[in-house]
KOLTORDREN-669618 format. One line per field, with one value per residue: chain; x, y, z of N, C-alpha, C in turn; residue in three letters. Coordinates in steps of 0.02 Angstrom, whole numbers. Atoms other than C-alpha are relative to their C-alpha. Layout:
<atoms>
pavo = c(A	...)
nxx = c(X	...)
nyy = c(Y	...)
nzz = c(Z	...)
caxx = c(X	...)
cayy = c(Y	...)
cazz = c(Z	...)
cxx = c(X	...)
cyy = c(Y	...)
czz = c(Z	...)
tise = c(Ala	...)
</atoms>
This chain:
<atoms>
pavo = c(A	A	A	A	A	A	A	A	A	A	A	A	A	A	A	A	A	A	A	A	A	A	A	A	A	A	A	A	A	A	A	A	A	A	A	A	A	A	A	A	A	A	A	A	A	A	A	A	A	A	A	A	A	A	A	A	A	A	A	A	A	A	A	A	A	A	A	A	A	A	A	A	A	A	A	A	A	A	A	A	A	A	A	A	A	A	A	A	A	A	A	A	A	A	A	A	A	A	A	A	A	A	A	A	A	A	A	A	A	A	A	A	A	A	A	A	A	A	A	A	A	A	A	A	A	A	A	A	A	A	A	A	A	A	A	A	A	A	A	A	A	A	A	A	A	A	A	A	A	A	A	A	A	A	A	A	A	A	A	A	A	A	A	A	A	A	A	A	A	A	A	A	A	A	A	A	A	A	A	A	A	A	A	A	A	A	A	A	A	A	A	A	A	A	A	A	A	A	A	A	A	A	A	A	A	A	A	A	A	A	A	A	A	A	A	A	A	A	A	A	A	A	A	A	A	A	A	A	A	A	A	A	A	A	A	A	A	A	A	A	A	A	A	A	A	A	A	A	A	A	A	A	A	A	A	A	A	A	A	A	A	A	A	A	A	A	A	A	A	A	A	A	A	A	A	A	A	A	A	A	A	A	A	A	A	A	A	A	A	A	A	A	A	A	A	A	A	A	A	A	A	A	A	A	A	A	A	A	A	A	A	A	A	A	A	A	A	A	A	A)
nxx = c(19	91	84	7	42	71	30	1	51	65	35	38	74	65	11	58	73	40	-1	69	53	23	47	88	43	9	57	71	31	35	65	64	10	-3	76	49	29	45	44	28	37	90	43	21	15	76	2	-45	-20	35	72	6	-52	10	68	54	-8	-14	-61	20	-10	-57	-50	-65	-44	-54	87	-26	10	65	20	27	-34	4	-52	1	15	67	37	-45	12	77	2	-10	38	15	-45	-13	72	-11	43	-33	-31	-38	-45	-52	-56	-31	-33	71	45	-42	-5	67	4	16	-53	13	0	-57	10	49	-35	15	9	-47	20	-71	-25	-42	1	-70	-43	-41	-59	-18	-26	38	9	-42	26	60	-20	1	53	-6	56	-38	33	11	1	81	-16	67	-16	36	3	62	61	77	66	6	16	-53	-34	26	-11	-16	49	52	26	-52	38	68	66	57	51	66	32	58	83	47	-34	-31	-69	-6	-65	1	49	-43	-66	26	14	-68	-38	23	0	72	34	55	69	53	-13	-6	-87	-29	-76	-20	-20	-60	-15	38	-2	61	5	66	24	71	15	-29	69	14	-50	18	-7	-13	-64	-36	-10	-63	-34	-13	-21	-78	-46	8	-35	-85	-28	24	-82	-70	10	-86	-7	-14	-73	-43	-34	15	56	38	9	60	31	-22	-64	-51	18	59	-8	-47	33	73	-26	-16	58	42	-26	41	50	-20	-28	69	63	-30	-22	61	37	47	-39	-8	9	-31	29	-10	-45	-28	-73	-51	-34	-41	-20	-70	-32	-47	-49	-64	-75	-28	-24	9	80	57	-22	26	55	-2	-39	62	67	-24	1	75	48	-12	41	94	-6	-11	73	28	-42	-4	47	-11	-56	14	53	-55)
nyy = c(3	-36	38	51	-14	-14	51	15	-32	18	74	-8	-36	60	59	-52	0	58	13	-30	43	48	-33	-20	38	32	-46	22	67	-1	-44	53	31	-15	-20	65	24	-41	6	69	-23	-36	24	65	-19	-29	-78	-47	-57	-13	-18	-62	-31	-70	37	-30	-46	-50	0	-19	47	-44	36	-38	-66	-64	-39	-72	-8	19	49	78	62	29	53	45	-56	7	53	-34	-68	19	51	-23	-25	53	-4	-64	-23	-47	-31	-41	46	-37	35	-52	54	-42	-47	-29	-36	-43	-45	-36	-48	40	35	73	-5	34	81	54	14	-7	77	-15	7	15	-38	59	-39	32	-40	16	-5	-54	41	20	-67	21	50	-1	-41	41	16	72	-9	-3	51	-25	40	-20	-18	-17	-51	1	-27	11	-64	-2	-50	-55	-3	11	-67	-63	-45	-7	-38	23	-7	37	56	-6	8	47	-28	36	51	-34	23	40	72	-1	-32	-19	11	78	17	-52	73	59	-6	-32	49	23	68	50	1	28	13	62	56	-3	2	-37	33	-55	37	0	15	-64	-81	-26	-21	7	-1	4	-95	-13	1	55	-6	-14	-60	-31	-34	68	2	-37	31	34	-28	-36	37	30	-39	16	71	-16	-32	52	23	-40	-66	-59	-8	64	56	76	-6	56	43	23	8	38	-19	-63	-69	-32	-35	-65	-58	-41	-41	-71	-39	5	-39	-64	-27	-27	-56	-52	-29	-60	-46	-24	-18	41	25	82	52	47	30	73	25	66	3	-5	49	-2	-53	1	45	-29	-59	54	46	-25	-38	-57	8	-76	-56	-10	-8	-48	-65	19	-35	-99	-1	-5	-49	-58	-7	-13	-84	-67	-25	-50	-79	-29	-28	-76	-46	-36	-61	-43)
nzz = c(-72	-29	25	-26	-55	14	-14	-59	-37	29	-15	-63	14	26	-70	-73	18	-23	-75	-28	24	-39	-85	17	22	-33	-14	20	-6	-65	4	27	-41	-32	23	5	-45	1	34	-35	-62	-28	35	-42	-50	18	20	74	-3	52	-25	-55	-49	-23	-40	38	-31	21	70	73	22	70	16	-51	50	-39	-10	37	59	5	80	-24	8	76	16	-90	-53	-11	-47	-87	-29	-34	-48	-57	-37	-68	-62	-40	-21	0	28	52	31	15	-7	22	-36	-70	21	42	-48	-28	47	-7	-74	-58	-27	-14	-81	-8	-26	47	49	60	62	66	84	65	62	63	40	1	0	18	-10	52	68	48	25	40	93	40	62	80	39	-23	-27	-76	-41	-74	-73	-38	-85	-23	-37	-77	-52	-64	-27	-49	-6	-17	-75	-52	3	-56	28	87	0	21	79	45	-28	43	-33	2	42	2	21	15	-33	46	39	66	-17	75	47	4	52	80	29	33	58	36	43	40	-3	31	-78	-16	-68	6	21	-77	-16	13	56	83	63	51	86	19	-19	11	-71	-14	-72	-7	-6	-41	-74	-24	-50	-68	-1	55	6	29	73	31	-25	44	68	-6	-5	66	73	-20	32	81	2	29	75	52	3	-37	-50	14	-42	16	-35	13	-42	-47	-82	-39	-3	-45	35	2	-66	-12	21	-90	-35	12	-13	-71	-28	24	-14	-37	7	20	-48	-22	48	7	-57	-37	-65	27	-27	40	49	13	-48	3	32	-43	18	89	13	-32	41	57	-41	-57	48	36	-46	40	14	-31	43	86	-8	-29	50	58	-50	13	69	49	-17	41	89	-7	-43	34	47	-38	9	73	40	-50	34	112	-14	-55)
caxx = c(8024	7862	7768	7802	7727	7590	7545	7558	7418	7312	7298	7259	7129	7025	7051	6961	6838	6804	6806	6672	6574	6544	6514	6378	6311	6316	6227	6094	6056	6032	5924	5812	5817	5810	5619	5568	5576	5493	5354	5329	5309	5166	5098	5109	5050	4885	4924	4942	5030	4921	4747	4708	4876	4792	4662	4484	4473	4596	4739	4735	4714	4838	4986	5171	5248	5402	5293	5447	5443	5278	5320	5256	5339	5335	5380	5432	5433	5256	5228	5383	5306	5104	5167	5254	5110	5011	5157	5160	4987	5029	4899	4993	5062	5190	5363	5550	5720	5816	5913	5725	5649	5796	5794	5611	5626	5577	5666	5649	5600	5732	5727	5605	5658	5654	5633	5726	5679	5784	5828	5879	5963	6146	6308	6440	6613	6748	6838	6694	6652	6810	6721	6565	6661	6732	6557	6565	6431	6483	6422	6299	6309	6123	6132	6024	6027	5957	5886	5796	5636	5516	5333	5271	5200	5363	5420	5404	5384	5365	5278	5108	5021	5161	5059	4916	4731	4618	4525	4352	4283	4153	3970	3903	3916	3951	4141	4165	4350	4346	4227	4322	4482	4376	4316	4474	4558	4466	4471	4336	4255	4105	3955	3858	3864	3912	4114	4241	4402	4510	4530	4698	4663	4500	4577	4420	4380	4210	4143	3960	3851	3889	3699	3749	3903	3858	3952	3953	4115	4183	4139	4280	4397	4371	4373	4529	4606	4549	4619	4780	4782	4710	4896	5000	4939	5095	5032	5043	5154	5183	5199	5188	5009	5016	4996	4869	4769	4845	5009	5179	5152	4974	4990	5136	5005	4861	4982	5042	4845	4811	4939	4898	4735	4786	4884	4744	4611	4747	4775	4589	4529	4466	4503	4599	4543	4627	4529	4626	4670	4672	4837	4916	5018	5076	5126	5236	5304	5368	5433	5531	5610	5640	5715	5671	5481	5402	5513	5470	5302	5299	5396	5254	5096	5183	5196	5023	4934	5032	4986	4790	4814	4894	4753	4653	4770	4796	4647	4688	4863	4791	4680	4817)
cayy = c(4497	4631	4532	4400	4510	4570	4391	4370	4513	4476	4292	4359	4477	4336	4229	4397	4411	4219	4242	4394	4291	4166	4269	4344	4191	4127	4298	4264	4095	4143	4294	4167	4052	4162	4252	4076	3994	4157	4125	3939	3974	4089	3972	3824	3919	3961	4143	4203	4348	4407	4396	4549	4621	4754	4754	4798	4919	5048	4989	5074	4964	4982	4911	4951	5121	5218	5343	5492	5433	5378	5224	5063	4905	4775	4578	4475	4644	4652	4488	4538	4703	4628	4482	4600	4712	4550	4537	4703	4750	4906	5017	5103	5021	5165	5117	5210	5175	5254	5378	5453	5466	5560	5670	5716	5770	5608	5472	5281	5237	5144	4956	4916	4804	4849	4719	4700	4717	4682	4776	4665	4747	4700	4765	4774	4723	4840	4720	4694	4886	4873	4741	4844	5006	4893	4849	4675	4613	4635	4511	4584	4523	4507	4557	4567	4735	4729	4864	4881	4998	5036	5065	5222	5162	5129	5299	5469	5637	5621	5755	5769	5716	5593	5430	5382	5397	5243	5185	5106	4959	5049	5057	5003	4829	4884	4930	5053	5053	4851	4880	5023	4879	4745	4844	4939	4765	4737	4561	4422	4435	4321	4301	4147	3981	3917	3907	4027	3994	4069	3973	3985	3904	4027	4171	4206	4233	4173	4203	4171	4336	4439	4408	4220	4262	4235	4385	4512	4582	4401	4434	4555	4455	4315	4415	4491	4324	4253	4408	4366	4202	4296	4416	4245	4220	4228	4393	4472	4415	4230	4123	3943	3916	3728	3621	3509	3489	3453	3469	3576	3709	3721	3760	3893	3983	3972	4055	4189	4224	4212	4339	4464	4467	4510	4650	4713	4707	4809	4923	4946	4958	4787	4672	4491	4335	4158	4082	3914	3852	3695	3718	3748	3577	3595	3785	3718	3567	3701	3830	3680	3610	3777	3935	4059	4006	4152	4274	4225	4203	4365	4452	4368	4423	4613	4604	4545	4650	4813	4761	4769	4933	5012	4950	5061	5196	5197	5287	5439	5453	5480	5596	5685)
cazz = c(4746	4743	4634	4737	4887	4779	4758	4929	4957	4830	4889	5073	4988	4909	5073	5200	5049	5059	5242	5258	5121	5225	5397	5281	5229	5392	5446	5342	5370	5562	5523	5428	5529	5687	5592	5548	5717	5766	5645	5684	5873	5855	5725	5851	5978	5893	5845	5660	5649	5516	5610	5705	5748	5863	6012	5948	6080	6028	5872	5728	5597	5443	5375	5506	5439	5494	5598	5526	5360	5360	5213	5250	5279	5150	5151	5319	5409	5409	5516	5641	5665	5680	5779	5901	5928	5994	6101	6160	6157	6065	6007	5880	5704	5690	5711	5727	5764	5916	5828	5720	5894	5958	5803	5846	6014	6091	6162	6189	6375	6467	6482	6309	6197	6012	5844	5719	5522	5363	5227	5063	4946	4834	4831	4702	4736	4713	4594	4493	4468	4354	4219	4231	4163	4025	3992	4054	4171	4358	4491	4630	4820	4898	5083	5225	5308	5517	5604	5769	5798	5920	5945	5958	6114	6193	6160	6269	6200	6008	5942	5909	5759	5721	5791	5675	5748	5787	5642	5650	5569	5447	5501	5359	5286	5108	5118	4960	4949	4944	4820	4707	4726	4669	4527	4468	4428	4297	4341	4275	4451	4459	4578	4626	4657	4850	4832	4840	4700	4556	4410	4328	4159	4152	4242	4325	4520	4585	4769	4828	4837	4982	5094	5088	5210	5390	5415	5257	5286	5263	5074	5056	5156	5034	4888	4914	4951	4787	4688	4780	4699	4518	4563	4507	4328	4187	4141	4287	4444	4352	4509	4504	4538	4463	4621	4676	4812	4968	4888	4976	4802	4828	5021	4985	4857	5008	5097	4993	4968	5138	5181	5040	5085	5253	5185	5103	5236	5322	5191	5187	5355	5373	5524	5435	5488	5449	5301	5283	5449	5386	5294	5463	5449	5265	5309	5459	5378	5239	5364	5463	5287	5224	5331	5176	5154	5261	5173	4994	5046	5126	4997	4854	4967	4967	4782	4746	4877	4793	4606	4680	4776	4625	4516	4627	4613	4427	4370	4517	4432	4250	4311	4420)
cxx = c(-63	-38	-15	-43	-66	-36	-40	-87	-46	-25	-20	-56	-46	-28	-47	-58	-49	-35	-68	-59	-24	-21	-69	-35	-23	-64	-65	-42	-19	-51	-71	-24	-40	-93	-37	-13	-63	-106	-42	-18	-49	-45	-12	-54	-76	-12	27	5	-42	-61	25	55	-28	-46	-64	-15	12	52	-35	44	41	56	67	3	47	-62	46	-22	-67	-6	-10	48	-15	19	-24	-8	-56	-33	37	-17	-85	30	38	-38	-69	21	-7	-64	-18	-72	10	30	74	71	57	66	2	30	-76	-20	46	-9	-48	-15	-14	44	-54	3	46	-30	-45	32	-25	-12	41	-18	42	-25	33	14	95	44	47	91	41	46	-25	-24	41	-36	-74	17	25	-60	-10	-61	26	-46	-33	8	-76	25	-55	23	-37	-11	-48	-30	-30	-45	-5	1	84	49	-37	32	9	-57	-67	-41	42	-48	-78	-70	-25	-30	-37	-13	-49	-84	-36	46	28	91	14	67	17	-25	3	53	-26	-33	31	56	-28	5	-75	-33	-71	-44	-29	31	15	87	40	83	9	13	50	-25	-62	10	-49	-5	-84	-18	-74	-24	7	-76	22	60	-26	21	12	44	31	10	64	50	0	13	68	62	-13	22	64	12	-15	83	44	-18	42	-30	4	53	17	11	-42	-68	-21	-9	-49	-2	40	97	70	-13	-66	6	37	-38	-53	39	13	-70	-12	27	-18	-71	-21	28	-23	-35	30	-14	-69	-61	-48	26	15	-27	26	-76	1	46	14	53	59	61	43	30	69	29	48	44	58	59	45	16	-6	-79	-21	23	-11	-74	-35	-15	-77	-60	1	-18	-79	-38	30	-20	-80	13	38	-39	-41	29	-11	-30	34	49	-28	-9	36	19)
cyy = c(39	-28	-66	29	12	-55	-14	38	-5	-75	29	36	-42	-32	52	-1	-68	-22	43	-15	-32	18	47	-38	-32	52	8	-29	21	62	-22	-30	28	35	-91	-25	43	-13	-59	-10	24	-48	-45	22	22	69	-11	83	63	1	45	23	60	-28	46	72	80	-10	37	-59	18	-60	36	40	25	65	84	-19	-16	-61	-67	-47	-42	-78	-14	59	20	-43	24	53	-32	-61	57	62	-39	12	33	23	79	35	51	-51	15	-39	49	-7	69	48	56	2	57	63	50	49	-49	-48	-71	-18	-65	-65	-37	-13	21	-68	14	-15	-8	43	-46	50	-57	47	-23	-11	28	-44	4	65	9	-31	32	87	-10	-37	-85	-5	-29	-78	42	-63	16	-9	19	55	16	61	3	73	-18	14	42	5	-14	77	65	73	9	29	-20	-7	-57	-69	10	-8	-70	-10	-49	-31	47	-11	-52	-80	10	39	39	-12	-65	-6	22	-43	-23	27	23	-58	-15	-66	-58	-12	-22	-21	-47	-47	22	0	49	-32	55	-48	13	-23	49	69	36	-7	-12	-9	11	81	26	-36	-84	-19	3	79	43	3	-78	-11	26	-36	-76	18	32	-63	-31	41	-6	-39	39	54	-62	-19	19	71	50	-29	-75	-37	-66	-14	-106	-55	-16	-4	-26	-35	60	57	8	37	61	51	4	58	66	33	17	84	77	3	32	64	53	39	35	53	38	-11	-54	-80	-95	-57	-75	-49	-75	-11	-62	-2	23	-45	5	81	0	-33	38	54	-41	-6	64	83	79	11	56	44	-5	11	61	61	4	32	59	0	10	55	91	18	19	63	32	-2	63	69	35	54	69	21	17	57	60	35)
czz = c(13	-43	27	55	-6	1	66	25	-16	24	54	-29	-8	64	57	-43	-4	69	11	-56	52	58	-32	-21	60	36	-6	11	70	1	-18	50	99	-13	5	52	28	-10	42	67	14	-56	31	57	-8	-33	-73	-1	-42	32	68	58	50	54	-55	45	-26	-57	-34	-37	-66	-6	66	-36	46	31	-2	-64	-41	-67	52	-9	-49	32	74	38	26	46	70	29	56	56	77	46	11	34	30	28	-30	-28	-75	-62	-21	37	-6	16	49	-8	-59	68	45	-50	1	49	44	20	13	66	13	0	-70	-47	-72	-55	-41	-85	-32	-29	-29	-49	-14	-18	-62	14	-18	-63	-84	-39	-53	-71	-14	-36	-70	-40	7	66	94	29	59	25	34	90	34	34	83	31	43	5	37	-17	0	83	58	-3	54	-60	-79	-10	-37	-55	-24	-10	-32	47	-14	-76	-9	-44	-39	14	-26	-26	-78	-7	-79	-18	-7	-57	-62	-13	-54	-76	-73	-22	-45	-19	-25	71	-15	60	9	16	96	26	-42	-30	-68	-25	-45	-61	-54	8	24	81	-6	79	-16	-1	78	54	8	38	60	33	-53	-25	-17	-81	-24	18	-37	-80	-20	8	-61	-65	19	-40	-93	-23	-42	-65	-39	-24	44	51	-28	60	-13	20	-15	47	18	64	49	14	26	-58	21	64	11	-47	29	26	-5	-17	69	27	-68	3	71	5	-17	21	24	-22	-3	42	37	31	-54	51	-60	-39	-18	57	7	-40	60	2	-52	38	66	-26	-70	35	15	-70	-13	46	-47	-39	1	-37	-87	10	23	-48	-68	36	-18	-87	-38	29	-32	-77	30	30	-75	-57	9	-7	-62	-42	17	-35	-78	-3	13	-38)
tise = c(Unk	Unk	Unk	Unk	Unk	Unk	Unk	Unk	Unk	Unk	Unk	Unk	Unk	Unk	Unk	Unk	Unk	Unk	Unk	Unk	Unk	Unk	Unk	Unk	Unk	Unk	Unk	Unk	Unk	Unk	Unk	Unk	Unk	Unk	Unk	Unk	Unk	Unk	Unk	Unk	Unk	Unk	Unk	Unk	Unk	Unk	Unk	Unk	Unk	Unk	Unk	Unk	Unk	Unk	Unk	Unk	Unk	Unk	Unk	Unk	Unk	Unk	Unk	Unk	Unk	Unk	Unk	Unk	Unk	Unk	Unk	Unk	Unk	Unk	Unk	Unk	Unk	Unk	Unk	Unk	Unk	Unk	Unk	Unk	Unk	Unk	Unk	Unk	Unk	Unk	Unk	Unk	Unk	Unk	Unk	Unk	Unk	Unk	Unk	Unk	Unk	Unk	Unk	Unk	Unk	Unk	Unk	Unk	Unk	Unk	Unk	Unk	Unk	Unk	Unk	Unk	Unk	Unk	Unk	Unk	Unk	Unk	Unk	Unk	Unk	Unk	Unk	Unk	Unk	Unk	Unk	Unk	Unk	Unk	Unk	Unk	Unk	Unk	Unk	Unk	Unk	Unk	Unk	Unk	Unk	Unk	Unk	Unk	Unk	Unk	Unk	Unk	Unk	Unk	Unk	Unk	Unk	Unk	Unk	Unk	Unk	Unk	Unk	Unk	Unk	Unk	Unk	Unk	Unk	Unk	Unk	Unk	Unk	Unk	Unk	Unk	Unk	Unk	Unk	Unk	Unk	Unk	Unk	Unk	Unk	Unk	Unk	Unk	Unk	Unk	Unk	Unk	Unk	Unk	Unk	Unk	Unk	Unk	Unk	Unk	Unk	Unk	Unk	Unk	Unk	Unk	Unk	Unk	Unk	Unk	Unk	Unk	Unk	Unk	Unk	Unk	Unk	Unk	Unk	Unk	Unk	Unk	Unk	Unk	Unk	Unk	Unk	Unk	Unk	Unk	Unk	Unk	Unk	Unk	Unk	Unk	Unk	Unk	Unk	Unk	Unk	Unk	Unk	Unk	Unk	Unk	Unk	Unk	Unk	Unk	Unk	Unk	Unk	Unk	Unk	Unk	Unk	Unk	Unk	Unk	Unk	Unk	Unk	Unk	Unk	Unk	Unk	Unk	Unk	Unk	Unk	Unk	Unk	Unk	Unk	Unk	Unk	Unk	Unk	Unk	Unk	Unk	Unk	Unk	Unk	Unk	Unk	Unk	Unk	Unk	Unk	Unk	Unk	Unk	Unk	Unk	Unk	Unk	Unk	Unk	Unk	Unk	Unk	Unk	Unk	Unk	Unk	Unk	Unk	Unk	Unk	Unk	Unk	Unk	Unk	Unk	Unk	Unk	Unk	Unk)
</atoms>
């Protein structure tokens, strides 16, 4: 009779864990879904989230960051943050939840709404913990994790110093840290000629010289999107790069250049602008079919623009 009950409990166990499977799969799917319409709205609407999240005025320009922990966002969080300081109009890129501005001394003013970011990360089941002490190979669970932050600007009383300063467009046209990137990949970076492209089967990056840019700064802002695309080669981030022209792969690796070179110019003080707005069509047509586009595309962008920023780095840590 109790192993008849144990039966009994272990079948209801499986049946709540099939059950809060599924309210997390369903969770998911509307978090996706719920970013992607998101997305596609401001992409119909004329806005990319990605050109000039800020006013010229007064934003500081940068990637979002926790503005306690001061780490940067990463992935889809990056567009939900820039697309909502359009929205907002914020001047700040800093960011915090409601319980970090309480912690500080400040507080969240009544009535503003916050956003909400993910966290991806997987869990093991406790079942499965079991087969990975016997050395057996468990099963993770990938999960999205939601929380809501504010602006700085929507906050009162957070002390001072926390909220990053303004930061100017550089005077000059020669941008050096664009120029220490571009030289610290030790990439096949070529000059000349009137069209800008990377060549997968050469591995080789070629943009015109910078004086034959109507605007200069446009050099870096293409160069940076063409080492995006030089990021997906099998020796380094491997993504599918084999699609032709005009095809749904080719348009989803515009994209993920488009957007790490966005992440870049952030990263390095200089204002994005959209490059291929003629892939607007192909880039909704893949959002609509697919409800996890922006977030791979997102997630790939992050990836490449961090391999080029830690080119840059690399040397500093040797040295260090």
């Amino acid at each position: 009779m109790a192993r008849g009950k144990s039966k009994v409990r272990a079948g209801g166990g499986r049946v709540k864990a099939a059950r809060s499977a599924a309210r997390g799969n369903s969770s998911r799917a509307s978090l996706y879904d719920e970013v992607t319409a998101t997305i596609i709205g401001q992409l119909e609407e004329g806005v990319f989230p990605w050109v000039r999240p800020w006013s010229k005025a007064k934003a500081s320009l940068g990637l979002p960051r926790n503005a306690v922990t001061k780490r940067p966002y990463s992935g889809i969080n990056i567009l939900v943050l820039w697309g909502a300081v359009i929205e907002g109009g914020y001047p700040s890129q800093d960011w915090l939840t409601f319980r970090q501005a309480l912690a500080v001394g400040g507080c969240v003013r009544k009535g503003e709404r916050g956003r909400t970011v993910f966290y991806a990360d997987r869990f093991v089941p406790k079942d499965e913990r079991e087969q990975v002490e016997s050395g057996e190979e468990a099963r993770a669970i990938p999960f999205l994790k939601r929380f809501t932050v504010f602006n700085a600007a929507q906050c009162d009383g957070l002390p001072e110093g926390m909220v990053s300063e303004p930061a100017p467009l550089p005077e000059r046209e020669l941008h050096r840290a664009a120029e220490e990137l571009i030289a610290s990949t030790g990439a096949d970076f070529r000059i000349g000629g009137d069209k800008a492209f990377y060549a997968p089967p050469g591995d080789f990056v070629m943009v015109p010289p910078q004086p034959a840019f109507h605007h200069q700064i446009d050099y870096y802002r293409t160069a940076l999107h063409e080492l995006g695309h030089w990021t997906g080669h099998g020796s380094r981030l491997d993504r599918d790069q084999t699609g032709r022209f005009g095809s749904a792969p080719y348009a989803r690796e515009e994209l993920v250049a488009e957007l790490a070179s966005a992440f870049l110019c952030a990263a390095l003080g200089i204002e994005p602008t959209v490059r291929h707005a003629d892939y607007l069509g192909s880039w909704l047509a893949d959002l609509r079919a697919d409800n996890r586009a922006i977030f791979k595309a997102a997630g790939q962008a992050s990836k490449a623009a961090e391999f080029l920023l830690h080119c840059q780095a690399a040397p500093q840590e040797q040295t260090a």
